[in-house]
C-alpha positions as CSV (number, residue, x, y, z in Angstrom):
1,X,29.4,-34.4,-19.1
2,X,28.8,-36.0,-16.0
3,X,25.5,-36.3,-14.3
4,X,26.7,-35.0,-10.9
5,X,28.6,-31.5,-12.6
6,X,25.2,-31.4,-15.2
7,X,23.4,-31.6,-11.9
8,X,25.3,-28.3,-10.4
9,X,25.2,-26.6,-13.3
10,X,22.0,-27.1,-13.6
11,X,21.3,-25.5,-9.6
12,X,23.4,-22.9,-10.6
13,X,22.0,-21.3,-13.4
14,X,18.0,-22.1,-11.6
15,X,18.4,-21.6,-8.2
16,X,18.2,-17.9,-8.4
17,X,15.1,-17.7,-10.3
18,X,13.8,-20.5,-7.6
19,X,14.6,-17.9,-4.8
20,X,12.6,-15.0,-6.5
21,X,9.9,-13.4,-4.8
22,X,7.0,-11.9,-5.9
23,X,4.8,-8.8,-4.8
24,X,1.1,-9.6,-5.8
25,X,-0.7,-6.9,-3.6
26,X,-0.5,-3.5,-1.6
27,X,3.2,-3.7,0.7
28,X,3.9,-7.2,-1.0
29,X,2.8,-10.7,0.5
30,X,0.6,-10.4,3.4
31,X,0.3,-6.6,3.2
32,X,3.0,-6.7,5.4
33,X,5.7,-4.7,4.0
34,X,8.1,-7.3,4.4
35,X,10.7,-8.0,1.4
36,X,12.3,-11.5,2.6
37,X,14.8,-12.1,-0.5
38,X,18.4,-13.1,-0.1
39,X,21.3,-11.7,-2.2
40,X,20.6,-7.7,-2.3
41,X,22.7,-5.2,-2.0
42,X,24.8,-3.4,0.8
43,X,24.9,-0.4,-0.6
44,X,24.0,1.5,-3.7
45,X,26.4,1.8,-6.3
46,X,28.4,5.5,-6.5
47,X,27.0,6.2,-10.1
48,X,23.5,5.5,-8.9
49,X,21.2,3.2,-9.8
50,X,21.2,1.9,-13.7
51,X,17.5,1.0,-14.9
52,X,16.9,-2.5,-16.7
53,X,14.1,-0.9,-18.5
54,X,11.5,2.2,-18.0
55,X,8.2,2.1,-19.9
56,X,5.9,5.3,-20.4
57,X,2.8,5.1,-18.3
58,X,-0.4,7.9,-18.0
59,X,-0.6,9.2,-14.3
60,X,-1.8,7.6,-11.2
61,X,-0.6,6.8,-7.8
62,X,-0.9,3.5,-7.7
63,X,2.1,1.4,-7.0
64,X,2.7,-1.7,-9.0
65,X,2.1,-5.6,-8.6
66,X,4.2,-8.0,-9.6
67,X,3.6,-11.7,-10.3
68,X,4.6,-15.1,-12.5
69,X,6.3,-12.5,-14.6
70,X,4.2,-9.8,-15.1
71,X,3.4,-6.6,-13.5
72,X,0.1,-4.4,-13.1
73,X,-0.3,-0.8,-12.5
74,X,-3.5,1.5,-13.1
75,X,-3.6,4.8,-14.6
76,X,-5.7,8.2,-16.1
77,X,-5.1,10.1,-18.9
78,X,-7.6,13.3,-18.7
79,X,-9.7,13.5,-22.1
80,X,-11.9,16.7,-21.5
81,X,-11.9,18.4,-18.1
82,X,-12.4,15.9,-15.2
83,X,-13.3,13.6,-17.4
84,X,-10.7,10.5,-19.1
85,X,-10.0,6.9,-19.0
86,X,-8.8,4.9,-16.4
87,X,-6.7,1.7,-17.6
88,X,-4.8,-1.6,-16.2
89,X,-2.0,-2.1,-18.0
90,X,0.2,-5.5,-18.0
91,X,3.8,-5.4,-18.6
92,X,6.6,-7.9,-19.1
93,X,8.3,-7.3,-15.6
94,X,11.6,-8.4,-17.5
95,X,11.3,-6.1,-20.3
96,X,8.7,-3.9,-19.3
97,X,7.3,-4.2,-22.4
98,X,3.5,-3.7,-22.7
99,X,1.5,-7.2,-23.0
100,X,-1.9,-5.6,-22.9
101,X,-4.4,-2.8,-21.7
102,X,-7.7,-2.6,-20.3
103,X,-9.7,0.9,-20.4
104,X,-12.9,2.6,-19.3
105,X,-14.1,5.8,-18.9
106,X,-13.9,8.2,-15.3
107,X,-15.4,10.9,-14.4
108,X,-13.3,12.6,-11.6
109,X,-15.8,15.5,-11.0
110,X,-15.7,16.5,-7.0
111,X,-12.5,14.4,-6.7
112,X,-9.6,15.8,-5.1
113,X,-6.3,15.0,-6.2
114,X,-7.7,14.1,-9.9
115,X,-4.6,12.3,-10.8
116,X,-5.4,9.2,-11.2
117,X,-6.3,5.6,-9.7
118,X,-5.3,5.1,-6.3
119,X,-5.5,1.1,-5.4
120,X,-2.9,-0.8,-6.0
121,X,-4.0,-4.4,-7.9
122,X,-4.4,-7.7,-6.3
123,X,-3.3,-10.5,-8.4
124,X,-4.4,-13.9,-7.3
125,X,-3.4,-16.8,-9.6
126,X,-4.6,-16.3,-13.2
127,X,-6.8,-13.1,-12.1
128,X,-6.0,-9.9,-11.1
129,X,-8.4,-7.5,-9.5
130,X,-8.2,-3.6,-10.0
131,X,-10.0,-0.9,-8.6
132,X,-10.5,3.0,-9.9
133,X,-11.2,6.2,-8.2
134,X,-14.6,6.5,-8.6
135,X,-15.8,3.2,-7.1
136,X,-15.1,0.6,-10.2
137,X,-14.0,-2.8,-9.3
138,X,-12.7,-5.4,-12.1
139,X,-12.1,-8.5,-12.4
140,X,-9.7,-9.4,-14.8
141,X,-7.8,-12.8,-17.2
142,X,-4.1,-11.9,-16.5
143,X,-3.4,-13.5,-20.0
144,X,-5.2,-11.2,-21.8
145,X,-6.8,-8.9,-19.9
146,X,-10.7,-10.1,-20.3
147,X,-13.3,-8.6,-17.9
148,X,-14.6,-11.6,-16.2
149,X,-16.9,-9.5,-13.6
150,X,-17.0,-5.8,-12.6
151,X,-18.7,-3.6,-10.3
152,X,-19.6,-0.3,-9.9
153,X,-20.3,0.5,-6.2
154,X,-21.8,4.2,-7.2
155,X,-24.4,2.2,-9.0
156,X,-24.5,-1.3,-7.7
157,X,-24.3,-0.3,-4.3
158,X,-25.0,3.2,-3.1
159,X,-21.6,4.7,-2.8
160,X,-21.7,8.0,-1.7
161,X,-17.7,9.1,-3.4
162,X,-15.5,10.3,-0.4
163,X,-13.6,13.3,-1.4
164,X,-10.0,11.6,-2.1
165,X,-12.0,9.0,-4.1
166,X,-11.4,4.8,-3.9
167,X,-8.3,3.6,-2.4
168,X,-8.4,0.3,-0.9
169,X,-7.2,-2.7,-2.5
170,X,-9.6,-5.7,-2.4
171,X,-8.3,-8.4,-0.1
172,X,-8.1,-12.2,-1.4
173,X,-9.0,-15.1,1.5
174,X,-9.2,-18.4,-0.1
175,X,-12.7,-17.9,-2.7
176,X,-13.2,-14.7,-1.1
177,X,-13.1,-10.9,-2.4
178,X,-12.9,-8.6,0.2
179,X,-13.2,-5.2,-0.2
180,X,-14.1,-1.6,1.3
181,X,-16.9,-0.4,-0.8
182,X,-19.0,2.2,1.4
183,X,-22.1,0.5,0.1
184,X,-25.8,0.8,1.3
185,X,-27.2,-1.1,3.2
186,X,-25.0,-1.6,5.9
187,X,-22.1,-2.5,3.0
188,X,-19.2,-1.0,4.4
189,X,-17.4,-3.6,3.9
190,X,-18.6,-6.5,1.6
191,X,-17.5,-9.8,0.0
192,X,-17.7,-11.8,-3.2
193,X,-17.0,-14.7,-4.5
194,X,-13.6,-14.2,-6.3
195,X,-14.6,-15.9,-9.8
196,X,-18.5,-14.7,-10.5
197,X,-18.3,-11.4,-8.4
198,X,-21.7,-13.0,-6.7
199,X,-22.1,-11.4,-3.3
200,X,-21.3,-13.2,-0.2
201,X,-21.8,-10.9,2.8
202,X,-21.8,-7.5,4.0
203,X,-21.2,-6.0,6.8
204,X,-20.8,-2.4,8.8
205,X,-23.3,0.8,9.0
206,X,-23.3,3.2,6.0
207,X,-23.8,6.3,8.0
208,X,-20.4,7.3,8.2
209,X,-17.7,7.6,5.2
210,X,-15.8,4.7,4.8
211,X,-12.5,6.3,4.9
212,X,-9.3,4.8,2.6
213,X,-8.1,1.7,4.4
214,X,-6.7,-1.3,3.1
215,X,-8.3,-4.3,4.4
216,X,-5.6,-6.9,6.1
217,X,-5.8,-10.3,7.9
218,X,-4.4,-11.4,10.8
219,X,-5.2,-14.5,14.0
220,X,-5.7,-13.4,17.5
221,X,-6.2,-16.0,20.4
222,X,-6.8,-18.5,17.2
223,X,-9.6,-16.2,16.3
224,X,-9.1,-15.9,12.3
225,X,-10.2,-11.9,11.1
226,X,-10.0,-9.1,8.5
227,X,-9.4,-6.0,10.2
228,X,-10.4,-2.6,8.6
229,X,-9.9,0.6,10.2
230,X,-12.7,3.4,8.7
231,X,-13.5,6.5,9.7
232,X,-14.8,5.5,12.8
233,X,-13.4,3.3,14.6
234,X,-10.7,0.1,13.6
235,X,-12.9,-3.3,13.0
236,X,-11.9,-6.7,13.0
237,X,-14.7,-8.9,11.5
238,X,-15.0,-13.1,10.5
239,X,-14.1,-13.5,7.2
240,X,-16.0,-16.2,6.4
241,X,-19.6,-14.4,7.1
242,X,-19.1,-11.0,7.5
243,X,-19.9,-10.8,11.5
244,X,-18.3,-8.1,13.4
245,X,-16.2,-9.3,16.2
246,X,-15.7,-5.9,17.7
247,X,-14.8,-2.5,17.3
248,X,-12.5,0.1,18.6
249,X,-14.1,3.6,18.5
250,X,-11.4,6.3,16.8
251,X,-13.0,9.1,14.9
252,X,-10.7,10.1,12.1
253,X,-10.8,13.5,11.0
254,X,-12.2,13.8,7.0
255,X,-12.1,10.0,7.1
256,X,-8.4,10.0,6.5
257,X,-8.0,6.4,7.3
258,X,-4.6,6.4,4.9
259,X,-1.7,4.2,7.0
260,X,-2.5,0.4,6.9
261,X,-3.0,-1.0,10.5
262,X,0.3,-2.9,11.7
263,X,0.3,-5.7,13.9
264,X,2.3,-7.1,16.5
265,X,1.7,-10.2,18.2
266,X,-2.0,-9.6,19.6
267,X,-1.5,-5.5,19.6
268,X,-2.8,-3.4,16.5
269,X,-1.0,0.3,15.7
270,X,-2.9,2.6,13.4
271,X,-2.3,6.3,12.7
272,X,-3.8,9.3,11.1
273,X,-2.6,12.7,9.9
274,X,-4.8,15.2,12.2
275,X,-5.5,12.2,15.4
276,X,-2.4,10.8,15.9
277,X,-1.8,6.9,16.6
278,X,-3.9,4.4,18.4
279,X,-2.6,1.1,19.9
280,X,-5.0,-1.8,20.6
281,X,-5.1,-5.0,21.7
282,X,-6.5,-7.7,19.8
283,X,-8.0,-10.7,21.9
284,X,-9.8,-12.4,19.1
285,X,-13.6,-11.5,19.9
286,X,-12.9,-8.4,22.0
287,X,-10.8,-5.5,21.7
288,X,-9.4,-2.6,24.3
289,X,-7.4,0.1,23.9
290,X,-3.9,0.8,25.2
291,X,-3.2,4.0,24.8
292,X,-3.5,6.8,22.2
293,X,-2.2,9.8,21.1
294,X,-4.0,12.9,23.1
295,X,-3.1,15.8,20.2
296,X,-5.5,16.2,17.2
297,X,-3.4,19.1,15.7
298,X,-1.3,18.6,12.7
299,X,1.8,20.5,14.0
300,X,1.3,20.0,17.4
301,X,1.6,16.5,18.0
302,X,2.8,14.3,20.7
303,X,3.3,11.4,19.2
304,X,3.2,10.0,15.4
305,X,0.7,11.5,13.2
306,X,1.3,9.6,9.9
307,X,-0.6,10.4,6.4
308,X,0.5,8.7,3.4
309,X,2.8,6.2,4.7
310,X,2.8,3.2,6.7
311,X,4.4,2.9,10.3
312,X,6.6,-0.1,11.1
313,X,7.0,-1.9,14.2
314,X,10.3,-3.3,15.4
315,X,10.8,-4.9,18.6
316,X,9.6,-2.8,21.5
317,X,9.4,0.7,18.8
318,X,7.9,2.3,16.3
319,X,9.1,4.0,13.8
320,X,7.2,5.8,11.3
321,X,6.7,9.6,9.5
322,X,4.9,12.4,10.8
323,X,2.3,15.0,9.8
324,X,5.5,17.4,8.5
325,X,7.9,14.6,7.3
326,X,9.5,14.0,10.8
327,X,10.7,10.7,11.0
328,X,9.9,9.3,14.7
329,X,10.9,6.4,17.1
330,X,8.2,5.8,19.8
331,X,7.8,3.2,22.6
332,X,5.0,0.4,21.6
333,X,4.4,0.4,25.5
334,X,3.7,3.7,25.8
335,X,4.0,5.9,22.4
336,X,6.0,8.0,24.0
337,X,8.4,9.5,21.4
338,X,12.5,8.5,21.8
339,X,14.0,10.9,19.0
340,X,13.2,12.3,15.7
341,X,14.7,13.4,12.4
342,X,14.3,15.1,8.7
343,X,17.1,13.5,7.7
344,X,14.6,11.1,6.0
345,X,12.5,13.7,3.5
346,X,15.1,16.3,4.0
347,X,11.8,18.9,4.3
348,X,9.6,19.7,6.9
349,X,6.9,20.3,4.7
350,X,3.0,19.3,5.1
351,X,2.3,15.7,3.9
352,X,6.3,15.3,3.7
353,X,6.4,11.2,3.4
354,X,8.0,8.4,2.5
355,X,7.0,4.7,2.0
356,X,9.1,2.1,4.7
357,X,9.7,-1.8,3.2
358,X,11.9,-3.9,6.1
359,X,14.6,-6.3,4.4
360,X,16.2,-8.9,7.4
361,X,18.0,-6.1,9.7
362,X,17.3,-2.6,7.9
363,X,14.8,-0.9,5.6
364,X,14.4,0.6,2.4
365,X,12.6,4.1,2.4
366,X,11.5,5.5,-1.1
367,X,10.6,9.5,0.1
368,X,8.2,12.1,-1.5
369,X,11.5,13.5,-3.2
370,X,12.5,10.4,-5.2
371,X,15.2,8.9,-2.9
372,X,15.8,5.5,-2.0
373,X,17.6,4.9,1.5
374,X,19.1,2.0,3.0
375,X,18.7,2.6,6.7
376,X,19.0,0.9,10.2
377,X,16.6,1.8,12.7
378,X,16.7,1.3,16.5
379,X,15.9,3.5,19.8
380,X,19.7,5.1,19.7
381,X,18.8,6.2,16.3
382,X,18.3,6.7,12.6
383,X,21.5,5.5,10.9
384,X,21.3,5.9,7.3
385,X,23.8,3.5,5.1
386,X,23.4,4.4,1.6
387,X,20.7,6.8,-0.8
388,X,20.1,7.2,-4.6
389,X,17.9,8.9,-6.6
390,X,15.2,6.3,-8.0
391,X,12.4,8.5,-9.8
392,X,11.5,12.2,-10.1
393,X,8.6,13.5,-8.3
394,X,6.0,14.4,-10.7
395,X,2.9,14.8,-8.6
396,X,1.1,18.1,-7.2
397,X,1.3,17.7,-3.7
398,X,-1.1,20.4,-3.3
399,X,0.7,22.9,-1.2
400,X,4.3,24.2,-1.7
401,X,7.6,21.8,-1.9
402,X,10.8,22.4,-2.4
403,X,10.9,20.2,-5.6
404,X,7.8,21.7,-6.4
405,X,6.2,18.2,-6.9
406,X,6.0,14.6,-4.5
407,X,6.2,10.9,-5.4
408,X,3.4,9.3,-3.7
409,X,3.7,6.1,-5.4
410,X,4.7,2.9,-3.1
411,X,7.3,0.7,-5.0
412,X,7.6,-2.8,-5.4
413,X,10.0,-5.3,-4.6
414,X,10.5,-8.5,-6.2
415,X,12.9,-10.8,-8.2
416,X,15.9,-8.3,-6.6
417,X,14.3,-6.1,-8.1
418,X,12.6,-2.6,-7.3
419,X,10.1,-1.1,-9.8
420,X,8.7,2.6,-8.9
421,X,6.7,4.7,-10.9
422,X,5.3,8.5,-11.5
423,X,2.9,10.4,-13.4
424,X,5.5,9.4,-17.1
425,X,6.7,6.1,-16.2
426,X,7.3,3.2,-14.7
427,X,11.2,1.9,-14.1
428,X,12.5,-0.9,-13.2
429,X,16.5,-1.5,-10.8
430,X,18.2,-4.1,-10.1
431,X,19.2,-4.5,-6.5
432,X,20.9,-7.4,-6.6
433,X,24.4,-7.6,-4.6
């Protein structure tokens, strides 16, 4: 054969693989909710959706992470009462067969929602780092699964359990581990070293409850930061030492700090169920607030009042889900809402969600009732191109649903492919064109 034909050959059958993208961490690369791959589909197929594979998992509501091949989820199987084991499993993300398990005992008692784990893992290079419910953090080989370092922050550090238990998913900055562990004292927020667990800083009050945000980082004015919004106000701090830059005072009603902050150029959105949305911007060591939402009613809101989804920002809008699954476009100047719709969740229901990944000009949407939609978005309106059914809802939403139970699980998208999971499973599509 010739060298230069070997040669194409050779692109061809690699070039794919060279193109693949993985999703190590809450919303993928950057916490961003960004899925930048080339060579997915326009539309979904008329048949549906064929899995490659579909593997039995315990319950949970953590979504998955994928990486070099594998992928990590966390789960709880009850064993008397309250009580069970939480585990990290690691799959095969081609096969999804099971390479190895890691367990320990729970004890959900005063939990609400005692499903299961809800942080997604972190992987970073040949570790990955998994959080439980109750305030356990691990630090585990991803070859085997060996507990390298662990921490409880009940024990280690004070921890006084907010009601919906442990959500946030540690953060990785170069040697750093960065996480939201509601220590004491003053250990909000705190920082280890990534391969001994030895402490590094800590930083924030204990007094109030530190809420369920996920810790992201972003540059302002060439100001480097980690910004955390808890239950009382959105804080950007240096991640090198821990110092608090500034903070934005926003009181968040039972500490439900659940939509990851957005940014936009120097401006930061975030948004809660009961206190609507908040827009800030960020000049690197100071902070001021643009405008925010005036309602703190559930039903009566004036602007976006998101719960278990993540808004997205798109030019000069937003577009994100309401308190009773209305999906609205507000102005970023503003907030002032443009239009809205149900033609998202299909339900105006309490909690009614959805989880919203952008891909080049439009956006997946997984909902609460186990759809996946291909949608474009802009201020004329919501123009939906394609939906499938992906997974059945399998969790108690905690109030009545016309399925009689939600997804609340936030897929992940890598290698063209899109793996979701519920309370029996974990499934893996391709989306590949």
């Amino acid at each position: 054969m010739k060298p230069r034909l070997l040669l194409l050959l050779t692109i061809a059958v690699f070039a794919p693989s060279a193109l693949a993208e993985d999703w190590p961490e809450w919303r993928g690369k950057g916490r961003h909710g960004i899925w930048t791959e080339d060579g997915i589909l326009d539309r979904f197929p008329s048949t549906g959706l064929k899995p490659l594979w579909r593997t039995p998992v315990r319950a949970g509501y953590t979504g998955p992470s994928v990486a070099n091949g594998r992928l990590y989820l966390t789960d709880f199987q009850p064993t008397a009462g309250r009580t069970g084991i939480e585990r990290i499993l690691c799959l095969d993300q081609r096969t999804g067969k099971v390479l190895w398990t890691r367990e320990w005992p729970a004890d959900y008692k005063g939990l609400s929602y005692p499903l299961g784990p809800r942080a997604t893992p972190t992987v970073d290079g040949d570790r990955v780092y998994a959080v439980g419910a109750t305030g356990l953090l691990f630090c585990l080989r991803t070859s085997n699964g060996e507990i390298l370092w662990q921490k409880d922050y009940r024990q280690d550090y004070g921890l006084q359990l907010p009601g919906w238990g442990m959500a946030s998913a540690p953060l990785i900055d170069g040697d750093r581990l960065i996480a939201l562990v509601g220590g004491r004292p003053n250990a909000k927020m705190m920082a280890f070293d990534k391969r001994t667990g030895k402490e590094l800083w800590r930083a924030l009050d204990h007094e109030a409850e530190p809420g369920y945000g996920q810790p992201i980082l972003t540059t302002a004015n060439g100001i480097r930061q980690v910004l955390i919004w808890h239950a009382t106000a959105l804080a950007a701090l240096q991640p090198e030492t821990g110092r608090v830059l500034w903070q934005q005072p926003f009181k968040v009603t039972y500490g439900m700090t659940l939509a990851t902050p957005v940014t936009t150029g120097n401006r930061i959105l975030v948004s809660a169920f009961y206190n609507g949305s908040l827009l800030v911007q960020n000049d690197g060591d100071k902070a001021a607030q643009l405008w925010k939402g005036n309602s703190d009613n559930e039903i009566n809101t004036d602007g976006l009042h998101a719960v278990v989804n993540t808004p997205v920002i798109d030019g000069d809008y937003i577009y994100g889900i309401c308190s009773y699954g209305q999906f609205r476009c507000l102005r970023l100047s503003t907030g002032e809402r443009v239009w809205e719709t149900l033609d998202v969740t299909k339900e105006k229901a309490r909690w009614a969600s959805g989880f919203i990944v952008r891909h080049k000009d439009r956006y997946f949407i997984n909902n609460d009732r186990g759809d996946l939609i291909i949608a474009r978005l802009s201020p004329e309106g919501y123009k939906e191109i394609s939906r499938t059914p992906l997974i059945k809802p399998t969790s108690n939403s905690g109030n009545r649903r016309e399925l009689g139970a939600v997804n609340w699980s936030h897929p992940a998208y890598a290698n063209r492919n899109i793996y979701a999971r519920n309370d029996e499973e974990i499934i893996a599509y391709s989306l590949r064109k």
